[in-house]
N, C-alpha and C positions, 0 to 999 in steps of 0.2 A: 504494500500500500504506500502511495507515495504522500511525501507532506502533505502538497497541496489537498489531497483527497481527504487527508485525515480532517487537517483544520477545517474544510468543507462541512464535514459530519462533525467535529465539535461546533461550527458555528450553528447547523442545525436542531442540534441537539439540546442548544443552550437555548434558541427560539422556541421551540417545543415547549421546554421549562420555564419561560417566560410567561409562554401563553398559560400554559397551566397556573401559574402564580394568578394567575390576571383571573382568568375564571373563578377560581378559589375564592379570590377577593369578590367579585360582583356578586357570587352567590352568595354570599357571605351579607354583602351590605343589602341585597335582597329582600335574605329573610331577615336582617335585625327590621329593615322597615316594614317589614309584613307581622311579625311576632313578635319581635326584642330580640337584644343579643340574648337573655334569660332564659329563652326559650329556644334559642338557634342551636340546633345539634349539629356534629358533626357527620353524621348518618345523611342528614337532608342536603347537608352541604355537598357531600362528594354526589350524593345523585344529584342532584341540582347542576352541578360543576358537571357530570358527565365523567366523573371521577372513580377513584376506588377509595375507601375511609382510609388505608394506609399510606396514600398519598398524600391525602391531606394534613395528617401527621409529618410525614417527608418534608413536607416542605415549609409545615409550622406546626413544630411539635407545640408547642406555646400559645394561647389565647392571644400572651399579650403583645406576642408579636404579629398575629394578624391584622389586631384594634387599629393600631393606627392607619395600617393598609387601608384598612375598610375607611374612616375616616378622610383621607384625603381622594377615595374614590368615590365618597358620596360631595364632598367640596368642591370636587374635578366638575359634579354632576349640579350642584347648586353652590355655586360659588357666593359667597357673602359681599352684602353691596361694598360698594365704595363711599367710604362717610368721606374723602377729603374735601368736599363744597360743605357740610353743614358741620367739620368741624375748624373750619375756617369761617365761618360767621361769626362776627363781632361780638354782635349779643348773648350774652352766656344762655338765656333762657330760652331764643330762640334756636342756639344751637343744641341744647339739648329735646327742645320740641322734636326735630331736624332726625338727629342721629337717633332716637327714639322711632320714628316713624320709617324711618329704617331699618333697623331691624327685626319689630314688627312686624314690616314687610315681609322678612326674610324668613321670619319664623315659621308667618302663614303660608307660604311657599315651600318652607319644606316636608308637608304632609305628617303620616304619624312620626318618619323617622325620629325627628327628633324628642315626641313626647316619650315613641318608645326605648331610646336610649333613656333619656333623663330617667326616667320611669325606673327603669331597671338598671341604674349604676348601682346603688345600694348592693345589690343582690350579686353582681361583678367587679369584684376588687381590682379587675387589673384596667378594665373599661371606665372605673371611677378614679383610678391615677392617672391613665390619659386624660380623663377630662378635669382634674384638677391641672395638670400641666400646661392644657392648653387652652380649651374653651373656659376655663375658669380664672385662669390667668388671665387672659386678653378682654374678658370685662371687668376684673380687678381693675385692669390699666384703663381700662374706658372710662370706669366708672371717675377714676381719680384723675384724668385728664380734665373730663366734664367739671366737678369738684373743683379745681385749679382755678379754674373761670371766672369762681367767683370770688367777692372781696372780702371772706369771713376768714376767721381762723378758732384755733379751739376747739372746745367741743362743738361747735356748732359744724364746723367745718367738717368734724368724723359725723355725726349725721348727716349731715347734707351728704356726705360719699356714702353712706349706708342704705342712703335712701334710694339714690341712683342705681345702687348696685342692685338692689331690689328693682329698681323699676326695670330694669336691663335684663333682668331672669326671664328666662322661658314661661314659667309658673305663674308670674304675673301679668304677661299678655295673654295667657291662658286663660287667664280668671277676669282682667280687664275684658276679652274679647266674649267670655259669658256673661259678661255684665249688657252684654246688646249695643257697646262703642267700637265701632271700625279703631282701623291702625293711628288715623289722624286725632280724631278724637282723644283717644288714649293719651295718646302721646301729649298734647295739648293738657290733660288734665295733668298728668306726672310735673311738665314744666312749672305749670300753676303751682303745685303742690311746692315745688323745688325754689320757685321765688317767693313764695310765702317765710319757707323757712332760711332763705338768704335775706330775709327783707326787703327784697327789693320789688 
């Protein structure tokens, strides 16, 4: 067999296990939006994937190394707006009105996946340290950018960021949007709430 032929069928072979990674991963992010991660087997995943169960293993003996796979293949599929126009708004109140009805947006967009992750972190430890790392991180940061904006400090200031951070939860457009207020609405009343407790 000469070189050429060999590297040939490694490169094949390496695309082969590419694809199958990739398969794994969508069936995977499938059923977490169809069931939850809680209830996603590994059984339905390899039939799902077109797979055998001990490939799926092969190529992620670990949960927690598929989590974030899945994770940037459902982002790849509903990517998160772009806040840089309403977090460059002058007005701290209207920019949080702004970024609030943004994600909102995004929320309502992205079907049950995301009630049924949040849903079921509890229940997967290794799916609730990704989402402390990352989805919970980067509203920490939001929240205390927002927070920044305005002209309090003190206590007032750690509420006013606890507040946001709350408004920013999944759970709470959840419960805003059963309350019968669209994304704009909502988000209008949190601002209100948010200059109330800045004073302004």
């Amino acid at each position: 067999m000469s070189s050429e032929t060999r590297r040939y069928e490694l490169k094949q072979r390496a695309e082969r296990e590419r694809q199958t990674r990739a398969s794994i991963v969508r069936a995977t992010a499938e059923l977490h939006g169809e069931v939850g991660p809680a209830a996603t087997t590994v059984a339905e995943i390899a039939r799902r994937a077109g797979v055998s169960r001990p490939t799926v293993y092969k190529h992620f003996p670990d949960e927690a190394e598929l989590f974030p796979l899945c994770q940037a293949h459902v982002l790849s599929e509903h990517p998160p707006p772009d806040f840089g126009e309403a977090f460059a708004l002058e007005n701290p109140v209207e920019r949080v009105s702004a970024v609030l009805a943004l994600i909102y947006g995004w929320y309502r967009g992205s079907g049950s996946m995301t009630a049924n992750v949040q849903r079921d972190r509890g229940a997967v430890p290794a799916l609730d340290e990704l989402l402390e790392q990352t989805a919970d991180a980067a509203l920490d940061q939001m929240a205390s950018v927002l927070a920044d904006g305005f002209p309090v400090r003190g206590k007032r200031a750690a509420r006013l960021r606890t507040l946001l951070r709350l408004a920013l939860d999944f759970w709470s457009w959840r419960r805003l949007n059963a309350q019968g207020l669209d994304d704009q609405e909502s988000a209008a009343l949190i601002a209100d709430a948010v200059a109330a407790l800045a004073g302004i």
